[in-house]
C-alpha positions in Angstrom: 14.9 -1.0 -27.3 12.1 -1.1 -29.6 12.2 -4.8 -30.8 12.2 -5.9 -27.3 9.7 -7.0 -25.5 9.0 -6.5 -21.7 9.2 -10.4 -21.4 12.7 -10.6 -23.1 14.1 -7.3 -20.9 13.3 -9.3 -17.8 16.8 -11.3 -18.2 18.1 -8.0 -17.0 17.5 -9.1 -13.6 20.2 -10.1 -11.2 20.0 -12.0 -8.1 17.4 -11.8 -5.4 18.0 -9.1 -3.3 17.2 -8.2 0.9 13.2 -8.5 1.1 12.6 -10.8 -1.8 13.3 -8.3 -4.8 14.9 -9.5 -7.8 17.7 -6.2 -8.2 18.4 -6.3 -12.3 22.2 -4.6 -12.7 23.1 -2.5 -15.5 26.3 -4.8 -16.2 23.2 -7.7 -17.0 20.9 -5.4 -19.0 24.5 -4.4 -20.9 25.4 -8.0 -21.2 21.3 -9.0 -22.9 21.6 -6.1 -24.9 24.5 -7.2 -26.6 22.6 -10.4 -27.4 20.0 -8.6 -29.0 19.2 -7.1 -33.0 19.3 -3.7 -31.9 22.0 -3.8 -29.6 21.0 -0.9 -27.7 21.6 0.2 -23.8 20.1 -2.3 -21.2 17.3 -1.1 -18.6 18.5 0.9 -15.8 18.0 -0.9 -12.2 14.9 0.7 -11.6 13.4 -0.4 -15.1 14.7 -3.9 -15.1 13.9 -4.8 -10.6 11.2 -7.3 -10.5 9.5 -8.8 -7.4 8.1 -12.4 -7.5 3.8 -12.7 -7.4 4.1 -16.3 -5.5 5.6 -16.9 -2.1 4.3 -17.2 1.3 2.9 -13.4 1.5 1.5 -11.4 -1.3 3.6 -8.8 -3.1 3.4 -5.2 -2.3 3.0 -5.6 1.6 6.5 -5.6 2.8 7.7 -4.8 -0.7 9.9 -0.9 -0.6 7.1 1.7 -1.7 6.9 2.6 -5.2 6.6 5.8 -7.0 3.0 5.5 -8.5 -0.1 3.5 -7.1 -3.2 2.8 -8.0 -5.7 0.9 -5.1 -9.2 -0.4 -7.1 -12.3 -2.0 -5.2 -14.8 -4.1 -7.3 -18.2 -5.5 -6.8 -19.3 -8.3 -8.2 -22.4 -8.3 -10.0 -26.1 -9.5 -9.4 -26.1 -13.1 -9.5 -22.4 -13.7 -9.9 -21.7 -16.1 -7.4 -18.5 -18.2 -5.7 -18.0 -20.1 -9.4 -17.4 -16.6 -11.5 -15.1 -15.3 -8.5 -13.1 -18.2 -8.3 -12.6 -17.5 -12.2 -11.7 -13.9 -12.2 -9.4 -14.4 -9.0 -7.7 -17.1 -11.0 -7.7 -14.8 -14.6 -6.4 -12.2 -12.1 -3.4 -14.3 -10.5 -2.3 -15.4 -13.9 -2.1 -12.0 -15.5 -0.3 -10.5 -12.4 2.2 -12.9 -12.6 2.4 -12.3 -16.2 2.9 -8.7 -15.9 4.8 -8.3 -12.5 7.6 -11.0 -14.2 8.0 -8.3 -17.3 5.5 -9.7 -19.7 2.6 -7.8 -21.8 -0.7 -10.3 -21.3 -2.6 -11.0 -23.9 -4.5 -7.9 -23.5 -1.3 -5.5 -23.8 -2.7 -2.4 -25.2 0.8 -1.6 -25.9 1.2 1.7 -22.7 4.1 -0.3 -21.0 5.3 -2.3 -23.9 9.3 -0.8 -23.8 9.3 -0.8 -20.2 10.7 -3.5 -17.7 8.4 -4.7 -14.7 9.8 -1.6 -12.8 9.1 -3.4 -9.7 5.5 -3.6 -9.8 3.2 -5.4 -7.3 -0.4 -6.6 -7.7 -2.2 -7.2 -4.2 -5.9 -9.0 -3.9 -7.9 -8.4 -1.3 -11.8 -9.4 0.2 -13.9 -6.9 1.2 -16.9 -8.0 3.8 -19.8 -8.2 0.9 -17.7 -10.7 -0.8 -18.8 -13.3 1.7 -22.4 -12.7 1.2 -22.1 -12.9 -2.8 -20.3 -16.0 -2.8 -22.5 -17.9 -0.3 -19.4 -18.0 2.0 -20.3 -16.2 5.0 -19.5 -18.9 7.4 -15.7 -18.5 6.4 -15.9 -14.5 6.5 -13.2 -13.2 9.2 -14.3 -12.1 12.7 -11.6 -9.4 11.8 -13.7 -8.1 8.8 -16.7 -7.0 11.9 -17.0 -3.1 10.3 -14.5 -0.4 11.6 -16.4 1.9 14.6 -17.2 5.1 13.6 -15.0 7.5 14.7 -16.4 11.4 15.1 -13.3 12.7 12.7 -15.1 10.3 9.9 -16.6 12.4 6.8 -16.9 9.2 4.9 -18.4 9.0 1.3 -19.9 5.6 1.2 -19.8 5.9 -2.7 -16.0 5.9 -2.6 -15.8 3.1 0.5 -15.8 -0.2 0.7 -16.2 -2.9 -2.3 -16.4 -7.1 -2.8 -12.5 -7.1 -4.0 -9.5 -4.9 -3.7 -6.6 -4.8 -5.8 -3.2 -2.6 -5.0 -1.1 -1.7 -7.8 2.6 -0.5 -7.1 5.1 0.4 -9.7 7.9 2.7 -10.1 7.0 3.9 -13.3 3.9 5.2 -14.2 3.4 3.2 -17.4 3.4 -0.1 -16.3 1.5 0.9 -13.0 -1.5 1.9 -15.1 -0.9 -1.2 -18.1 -1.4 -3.3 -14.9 -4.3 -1.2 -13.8 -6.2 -1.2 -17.4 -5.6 -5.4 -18.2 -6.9 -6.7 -14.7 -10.1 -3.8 -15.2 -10.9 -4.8 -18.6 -10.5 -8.7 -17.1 -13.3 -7.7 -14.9 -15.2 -6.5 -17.4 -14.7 -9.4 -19.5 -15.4 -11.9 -16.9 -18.8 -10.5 -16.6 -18.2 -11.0 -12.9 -17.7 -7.6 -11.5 -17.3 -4.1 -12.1 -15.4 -1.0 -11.1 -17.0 0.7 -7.4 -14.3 3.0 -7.0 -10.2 4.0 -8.0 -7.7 5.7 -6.7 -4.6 7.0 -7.8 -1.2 7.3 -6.1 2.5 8.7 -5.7 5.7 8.4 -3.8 8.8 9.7 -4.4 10.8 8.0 -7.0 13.9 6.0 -6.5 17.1 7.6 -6.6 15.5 11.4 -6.4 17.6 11.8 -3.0 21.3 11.6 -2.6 20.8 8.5 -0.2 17.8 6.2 0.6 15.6 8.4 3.1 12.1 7.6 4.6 9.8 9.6 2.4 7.4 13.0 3.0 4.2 13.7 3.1 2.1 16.3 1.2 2.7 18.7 4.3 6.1 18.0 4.0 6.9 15.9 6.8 9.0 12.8 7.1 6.1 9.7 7.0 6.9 6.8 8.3 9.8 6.6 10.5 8.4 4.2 13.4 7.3 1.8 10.9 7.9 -1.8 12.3 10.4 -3.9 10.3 10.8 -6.9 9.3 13.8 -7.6 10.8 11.6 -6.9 13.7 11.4 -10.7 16.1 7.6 -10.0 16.6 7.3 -8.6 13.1 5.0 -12.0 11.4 3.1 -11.8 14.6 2.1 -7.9 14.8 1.5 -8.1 10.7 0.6 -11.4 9.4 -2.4 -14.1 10.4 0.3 -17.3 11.4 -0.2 -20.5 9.8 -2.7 -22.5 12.1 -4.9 -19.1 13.1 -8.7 -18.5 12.3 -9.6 -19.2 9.8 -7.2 -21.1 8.2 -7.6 -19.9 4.5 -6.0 -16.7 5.9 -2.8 -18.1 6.9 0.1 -16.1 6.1 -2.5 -13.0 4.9 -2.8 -10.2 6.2 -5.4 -7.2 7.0 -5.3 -3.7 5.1 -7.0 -0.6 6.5 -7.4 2.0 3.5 -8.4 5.4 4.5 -8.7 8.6 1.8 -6.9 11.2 4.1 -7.4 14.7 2.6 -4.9 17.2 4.1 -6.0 21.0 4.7 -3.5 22.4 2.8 -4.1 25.8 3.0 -4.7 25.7 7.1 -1.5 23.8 7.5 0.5 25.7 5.2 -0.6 29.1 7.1 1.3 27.7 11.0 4.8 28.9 11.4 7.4 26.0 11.1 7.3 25.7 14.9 3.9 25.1 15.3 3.9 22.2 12.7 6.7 20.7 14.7 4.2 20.8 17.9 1.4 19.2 16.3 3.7 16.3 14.7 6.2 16.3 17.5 9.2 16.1 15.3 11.4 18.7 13.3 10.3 19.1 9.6 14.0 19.5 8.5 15.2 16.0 9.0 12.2 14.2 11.0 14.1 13.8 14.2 11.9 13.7 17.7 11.8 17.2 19.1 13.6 15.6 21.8 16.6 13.7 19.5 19.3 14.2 16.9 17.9 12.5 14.5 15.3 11.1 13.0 16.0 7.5 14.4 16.4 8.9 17.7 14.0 6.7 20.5 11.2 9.1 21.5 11.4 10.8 24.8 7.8 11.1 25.9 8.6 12.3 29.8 11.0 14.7 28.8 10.2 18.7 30.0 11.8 21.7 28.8 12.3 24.5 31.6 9.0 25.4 32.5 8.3 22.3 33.0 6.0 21.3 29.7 6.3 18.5 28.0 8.6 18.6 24.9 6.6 16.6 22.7 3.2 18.3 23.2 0.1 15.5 25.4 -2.0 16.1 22.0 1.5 15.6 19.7 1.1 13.1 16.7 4.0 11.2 17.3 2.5 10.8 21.7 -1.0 9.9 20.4 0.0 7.3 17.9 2.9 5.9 20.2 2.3 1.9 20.8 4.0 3.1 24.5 0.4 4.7 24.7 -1.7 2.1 22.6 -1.4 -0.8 24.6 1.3 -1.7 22.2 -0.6 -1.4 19.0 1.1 -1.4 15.9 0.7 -1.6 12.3 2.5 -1.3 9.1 2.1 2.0 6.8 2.3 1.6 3.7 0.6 5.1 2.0 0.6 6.9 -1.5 0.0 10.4 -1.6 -2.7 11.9 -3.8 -3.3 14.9 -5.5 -7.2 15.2 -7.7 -6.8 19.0 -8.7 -8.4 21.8 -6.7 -12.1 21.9 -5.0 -14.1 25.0 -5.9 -12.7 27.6 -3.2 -9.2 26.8 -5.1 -7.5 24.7 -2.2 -5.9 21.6 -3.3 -7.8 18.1 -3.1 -4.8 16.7 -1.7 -3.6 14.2 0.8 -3.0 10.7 1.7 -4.2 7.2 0.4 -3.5 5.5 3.8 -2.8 2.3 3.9 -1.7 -0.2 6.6 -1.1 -4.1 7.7 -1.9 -5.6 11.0 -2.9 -9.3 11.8 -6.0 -8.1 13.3 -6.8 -4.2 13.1 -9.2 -4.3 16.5 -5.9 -4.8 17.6 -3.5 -2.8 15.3 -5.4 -0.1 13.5 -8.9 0.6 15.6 -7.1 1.7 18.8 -4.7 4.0 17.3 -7.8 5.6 15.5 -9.6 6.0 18.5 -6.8 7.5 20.5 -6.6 10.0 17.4 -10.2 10.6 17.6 -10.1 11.4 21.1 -7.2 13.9 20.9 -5.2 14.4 18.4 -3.5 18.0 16.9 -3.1 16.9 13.5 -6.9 16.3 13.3 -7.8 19.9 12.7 -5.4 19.8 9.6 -7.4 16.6 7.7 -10.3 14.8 6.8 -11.3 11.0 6.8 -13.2 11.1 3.5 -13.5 7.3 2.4 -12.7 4.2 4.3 -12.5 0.2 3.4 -11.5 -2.9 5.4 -10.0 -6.0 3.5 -8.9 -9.5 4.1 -5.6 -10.2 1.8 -4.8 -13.9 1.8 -1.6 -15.4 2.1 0.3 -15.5 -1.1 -0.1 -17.9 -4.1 1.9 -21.1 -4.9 3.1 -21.8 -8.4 0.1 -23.0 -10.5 -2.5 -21.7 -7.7 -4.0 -18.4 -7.6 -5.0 -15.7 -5.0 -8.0 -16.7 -2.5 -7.9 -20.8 -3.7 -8.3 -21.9 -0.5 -11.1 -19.6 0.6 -13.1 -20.5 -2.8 -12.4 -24.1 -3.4 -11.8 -25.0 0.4 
């Protein structure tokens, strides 16, 4: 596999799949590597799986979660202005495309050379000083207003916030940081912006369980269960600004909510099983309700064991974050956890880079954060340590790049 390159390896893929993907098959990546000098072993799916940068929505929103992330915010520097964005959004586009189709940039520094795309994703995003450094505050997002403070908050402002965003995804950690390194150093060499903070991710990686299972969380809990789909019919509406909405450079975009959750480790890992289950409201075995079967069971908030208590607990995570007690509010999760070695009294620095999607997060993420502030069990087990708000624009057209219509609108 040495003489090819990741461009080549792409003709692994097969046909698009459910959600957009392009699923390579082995029999293909066989079949290519017969064609080749070395004549060695194709990609395996997960190597050879691509997903496309242009399309209606950007990648890495509805995409399946990968197995390493990296999340990046960037400021842009004194007296770089709406011409030098417009140029490193557009240097940006064309190197994500490059590298999420299989290909090695012309800054390859060689780290994911003999790999395939591996299903990476590259998302942009705005952050609310963007507006004020590009002189285009008029066009800034009533939903970018800043998040309320919320009394769980122990927010470093040092690590929150930023001009840009970018959201890496990949399901091998090679090409996750390749992708991570060439649009950085394209920063750098724009002379536009620079580096405010990073973040590094993981999930669990495809095909380490026996079948396809919603994943767990650092505590060991099954994350993400009540996630809406989007076989959903009010899916677009609940997760992405609709064509013809305010403003209209946001059409088909969407708004992510990143929070860095650390998770109290040691205090969690100290309850009895039981008493884990009460704060989440759902066995840790298999994820089910405490009042189902399974872990797609409907949720039985008025249900009462014998004494007459509630089975899921009034201050239970699953009750709190319910939309049957948010006025409906919903959002999409879509969350890496982290792990940054161990703080000075040796417990882990540990947790979860919490991400979700909503149309408009007054509507999607700020109430469920304020019911949580108000009352929730799992709030003695973390700690809200950083926090950034972003406007991600609707996805790219062939020969356009992320954010056009914003910047040359």
């Amino acid at each position: 596999m040495t003489e090819l390159s990741r461009r080549r390896l792409l003709t692994t893929a097969g046909a698009t799949g459910a959600g957009g993907l392009a699923l390579g098959t082995t029999g293909g990546a066989l079949a290519h590597a017969a064609t080749t000098r070395d004549r060695g072993p194709g990609l395996s799916t997960v190597g050879s799986t691509s997903v496309p940068f242009h399309g209606t929505h950007q990648p890495g929103i509805t995409t399946p979660i990968q197995a390493h992330g990296h999340l990046a915010a960037f400021d842009l520097v004194p007296g770089a202005g709406r011409r030098q964005a417009a140029g490193l959004l557009r240097r940006w586009s064309t190197l994500a495309a490059d590298l999420m189709a299989g290909g090695t940039a012309e800054t390859d520094t060689g780290v994911a050379r003999d790999a395939g795309p591996a299903s990476l994703t590259v998302t942009f995003g705005f952050g609310r000083g963007f507006f004020d450094a590009t002189d285009l505050a008029h066009a800034r997002p009533a939903a970018l207003d800043p998040l309320p403070q919320f009394s769980s908050d122990h927010l470093d402002p040092e690590r929150s916030d930023g001009d840009l965003w970018v959201q890496i995804g990949a399901d091998d950690g090679l090409v996750a940081f390749q992708a991570l390194r060439v649009l950085q150093r394209a920063a750098i060499e724009s002379g536009a912006a620079r580096v405010r903070w990073q973040m590094s991710g993981f999930s669990r990686s495809p095909g380490a369980t026996a079948r396809p299972m919603t994943t767990r969380n650092l505590m060991g809990q099954v994350d993400g269960t009540n996630n809406p789909q989007p076989s959903d019919p009010d899916f677009d509406r609940r997760i992405f600004v609709p064509a013809g909405g305010e403003p209209g450079w946001m059409a088909h975009g969407s708004y992510a909510v990143v929070r860095r959750i650390r998770m109290l480790l040691d205090d969690w890992e100290a309850q009895s099983r039981a008493e884990q289950e009460r704060v989440i409201g759902r066995r840790k075995s298999d994820g089910a309700p405490l009042t189902g079967e399974e872990e797609t069971s409907p949720v039985d908030l008025d249900a009462v064991d014998e004494a007459g208590d509630p089975v899921i607990p009034a201050n239970a995570h699953i009750r709190v974050t319910s939309p049957d007690t948010n006025g409906g509010a919903a959002m999409l999760r879509r969350s890496f956890s982290f792990h940054d070695g161990f703080r000075a009294d040796g417990a882990p620095d540990a947790g979860l880079l919490f991400v979700c999607w909503q149309a408009d997060p007054l509507n999607g993420f700020v109430p469920v954060q304020r019911k949580l502030d108000r009352g929730d069990a799992l709030s003695a087990y973390i700690r809200h340590e950083a926090s950034a708000l972003f406007a991600v624009p609707g996805g790219a057209a062939e020969g356009e790049y992320v954010g056009q219509a914003l910047l040359e609108g």
